[in-house]
C-alpha positions as CSV (number, residue, x, y, z in Angstrom):
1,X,13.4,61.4,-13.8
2,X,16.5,59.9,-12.4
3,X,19.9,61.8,-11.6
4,X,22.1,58.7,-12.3
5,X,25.4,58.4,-10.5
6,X,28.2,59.3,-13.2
7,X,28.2,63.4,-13.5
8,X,26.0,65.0,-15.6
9,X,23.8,62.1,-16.5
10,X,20.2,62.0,-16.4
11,X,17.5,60.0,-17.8
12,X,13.6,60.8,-17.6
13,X,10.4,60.1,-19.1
14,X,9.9,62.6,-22.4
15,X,6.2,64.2,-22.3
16,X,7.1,67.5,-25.0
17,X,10.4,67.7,-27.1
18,X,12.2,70.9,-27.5
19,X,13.5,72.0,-31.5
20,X,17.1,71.0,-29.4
21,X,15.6,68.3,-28.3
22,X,14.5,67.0,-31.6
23,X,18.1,67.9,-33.3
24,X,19.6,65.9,-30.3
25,X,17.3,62.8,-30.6
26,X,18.0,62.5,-34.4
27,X,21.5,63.0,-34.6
28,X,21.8,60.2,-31.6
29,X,19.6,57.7,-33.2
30,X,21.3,58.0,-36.7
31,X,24.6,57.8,-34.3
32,X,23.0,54.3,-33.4
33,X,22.1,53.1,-36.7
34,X,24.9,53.6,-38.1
35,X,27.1,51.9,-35.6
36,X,24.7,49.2,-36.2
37,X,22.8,48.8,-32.7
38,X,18.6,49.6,-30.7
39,X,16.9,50.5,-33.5
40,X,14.5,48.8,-36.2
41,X,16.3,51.1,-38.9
42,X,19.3,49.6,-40.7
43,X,20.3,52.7,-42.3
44,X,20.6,56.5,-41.3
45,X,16.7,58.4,-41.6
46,X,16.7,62.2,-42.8
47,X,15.9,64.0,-40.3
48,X,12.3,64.6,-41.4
49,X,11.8,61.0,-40.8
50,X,13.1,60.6,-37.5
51,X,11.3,63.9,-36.2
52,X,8.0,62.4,-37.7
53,X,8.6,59.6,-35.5
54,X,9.3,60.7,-32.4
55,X,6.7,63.0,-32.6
56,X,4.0,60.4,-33.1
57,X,5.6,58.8,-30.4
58,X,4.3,61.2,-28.0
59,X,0.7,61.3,-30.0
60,X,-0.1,57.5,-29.1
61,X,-1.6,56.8,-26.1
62,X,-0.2,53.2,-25.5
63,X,3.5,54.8,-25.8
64,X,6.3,56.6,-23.8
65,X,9.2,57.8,-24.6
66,X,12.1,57.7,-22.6
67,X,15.1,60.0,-23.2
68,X,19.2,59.7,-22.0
69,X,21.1,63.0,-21.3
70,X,24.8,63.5,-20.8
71,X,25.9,67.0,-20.1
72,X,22.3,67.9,-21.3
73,X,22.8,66.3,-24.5
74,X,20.1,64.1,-25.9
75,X,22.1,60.9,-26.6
76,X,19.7,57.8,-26.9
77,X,15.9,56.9,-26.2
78,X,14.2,53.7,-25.4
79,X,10.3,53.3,-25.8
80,X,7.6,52.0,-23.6
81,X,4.6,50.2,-25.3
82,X,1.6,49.2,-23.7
83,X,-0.9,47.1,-25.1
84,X,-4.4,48.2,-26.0
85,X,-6.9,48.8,-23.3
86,X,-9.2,46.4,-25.6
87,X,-6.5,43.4,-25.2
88,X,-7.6,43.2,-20.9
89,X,-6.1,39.7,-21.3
90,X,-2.4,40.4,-22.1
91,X,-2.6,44.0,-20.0
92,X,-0.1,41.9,-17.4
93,X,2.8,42.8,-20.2
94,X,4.0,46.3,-21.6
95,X,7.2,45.8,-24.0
96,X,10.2,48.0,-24.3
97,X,11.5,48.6,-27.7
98,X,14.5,51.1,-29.7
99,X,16.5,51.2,-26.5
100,X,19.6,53.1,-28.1
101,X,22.4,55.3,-26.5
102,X,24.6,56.8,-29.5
103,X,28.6,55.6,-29.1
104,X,29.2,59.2,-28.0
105,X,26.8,58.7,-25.0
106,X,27.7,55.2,-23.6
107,X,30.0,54.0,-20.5
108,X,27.8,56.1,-18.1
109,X,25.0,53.9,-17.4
110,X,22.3,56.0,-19.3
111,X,20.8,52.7,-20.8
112,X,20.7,50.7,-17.9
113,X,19.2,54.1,-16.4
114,X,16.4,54.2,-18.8
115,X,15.5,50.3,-18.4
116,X,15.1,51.0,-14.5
117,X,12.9,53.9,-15.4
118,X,10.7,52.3,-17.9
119,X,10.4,49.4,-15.8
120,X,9.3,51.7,-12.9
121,X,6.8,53.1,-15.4
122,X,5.4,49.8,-16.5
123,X,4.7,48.5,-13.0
124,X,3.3,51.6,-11.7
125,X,0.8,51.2,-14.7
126,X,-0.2,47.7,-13.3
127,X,2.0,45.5,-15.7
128,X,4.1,43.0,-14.1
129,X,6.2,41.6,-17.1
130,X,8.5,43.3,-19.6
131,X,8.9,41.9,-22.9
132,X,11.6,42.7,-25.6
133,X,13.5,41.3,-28.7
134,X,17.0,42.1,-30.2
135,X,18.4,41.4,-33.1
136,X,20.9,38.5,-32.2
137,X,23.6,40.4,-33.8
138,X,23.2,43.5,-31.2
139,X,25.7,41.7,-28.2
140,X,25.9,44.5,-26.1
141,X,22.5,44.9,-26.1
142,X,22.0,41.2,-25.2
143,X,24.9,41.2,-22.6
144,X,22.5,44.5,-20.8
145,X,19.4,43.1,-20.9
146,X,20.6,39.2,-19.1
147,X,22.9,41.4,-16.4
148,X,19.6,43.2,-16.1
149,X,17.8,39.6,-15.3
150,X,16.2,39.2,-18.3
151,X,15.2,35.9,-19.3
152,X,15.9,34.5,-22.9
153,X,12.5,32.4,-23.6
154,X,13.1,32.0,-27.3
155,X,14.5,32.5,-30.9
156,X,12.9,33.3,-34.2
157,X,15.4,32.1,-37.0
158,X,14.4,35.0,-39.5
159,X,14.0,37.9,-37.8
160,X,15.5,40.7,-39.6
161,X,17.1,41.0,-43.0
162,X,20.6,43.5,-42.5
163,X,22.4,44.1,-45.1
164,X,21.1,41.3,-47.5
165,X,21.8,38.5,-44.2
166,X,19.0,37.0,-43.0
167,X,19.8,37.1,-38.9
168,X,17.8,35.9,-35.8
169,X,16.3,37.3,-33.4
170,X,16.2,36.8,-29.4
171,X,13.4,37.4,-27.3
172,X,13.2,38.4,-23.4
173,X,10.7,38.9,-20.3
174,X,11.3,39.9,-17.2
175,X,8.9,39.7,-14.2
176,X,8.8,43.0,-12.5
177,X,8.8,43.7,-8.9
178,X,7.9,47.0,-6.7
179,X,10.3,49.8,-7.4
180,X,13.1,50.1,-4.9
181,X,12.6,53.9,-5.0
182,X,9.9,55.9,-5.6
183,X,8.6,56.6,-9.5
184,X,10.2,60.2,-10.7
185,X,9.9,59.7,-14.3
């Protein structure tokens, strides 16, 4: 967990999800879709869908989940993925994926908050590169990850389809270096 600067922010790693919790996640990551940024989804899930989701989430073993609070509000998630313990050879990388803080919830610094946490998490588990991708459309999302010193190594010209448009899609590493401060999530 990590008490972030701005008041009454806080982002930790998510190991059980209250019925609030659940409500909160939902509405945040429909807030996301919608505004068209961090998540796979192009439009809004029912909330039976999303729930399902996040609750596998915490069912696989190769998979955190990392939650943003404001005021104690739920407002955006961001997921950890390990690869299998049967792929020894690429065990050097995790990949972080569905990094999303609903409009409500950003200016605070809850997703570059969640990015130092996951990042934390993957090096204490013995991986020493991050990998992501983005959709090339997301620029804010681009524009956090390259001030976070992530390294653009590449483009794939049909990425996603949104919204009938065929669009790109970028993808990052970053090599990761012993946490600063101590693990707390």
């Amino acid at each position: 967990m990590i008490q972030l600067t701005a008041p009454n922010t806080l982002v930790e790693r998510c190991e059980r999800l209250t019925e609030q919790d659940v409500f909160e996640l939902c509405d945040a990551t429909n807030d996301s879709i919608i505004e068209g940024g961090g998540f796979g989804w192009v439009e809004p899930q029912g909330r039976e869908t999303l729930e399902r989701h996040f609750r596998g989430v915490l069912l696989v073993p190769d998979r955190e989940l990392f939650l943003a609070r404001l005021d104690g509000r739920v407002v955006g998630s961001a997921q950890l993925v390990r690869p299998p313990r049967n792929n020894e050879a690429q065990a050097i990388g995790a990949t972080l994926t569905h990094v999303h803080i609903a409009p409500y919830g950003r200016g605070h610094g809850l997703a570059r908050g969640m990015v130092a946490l996951a990042e934390e998490r993957a090096y204490t588990l013995g991986h020493r590169v991050m990998n992501l991708d983005v959709r090339e459309t997301q620029a804010t999302a681009i524009h956090l990850f390259e001030t976070l010193g992530y390294t653009h190594w590449g483009t794939h010209p049909a990425y996603a389809k949104v919204r009938g448009q065929v669009v790109a899609g970028r993808y990052y590493l970053k090599e990761l270096a012993a946490p600063k401060r101590g693990l707390r999530g």
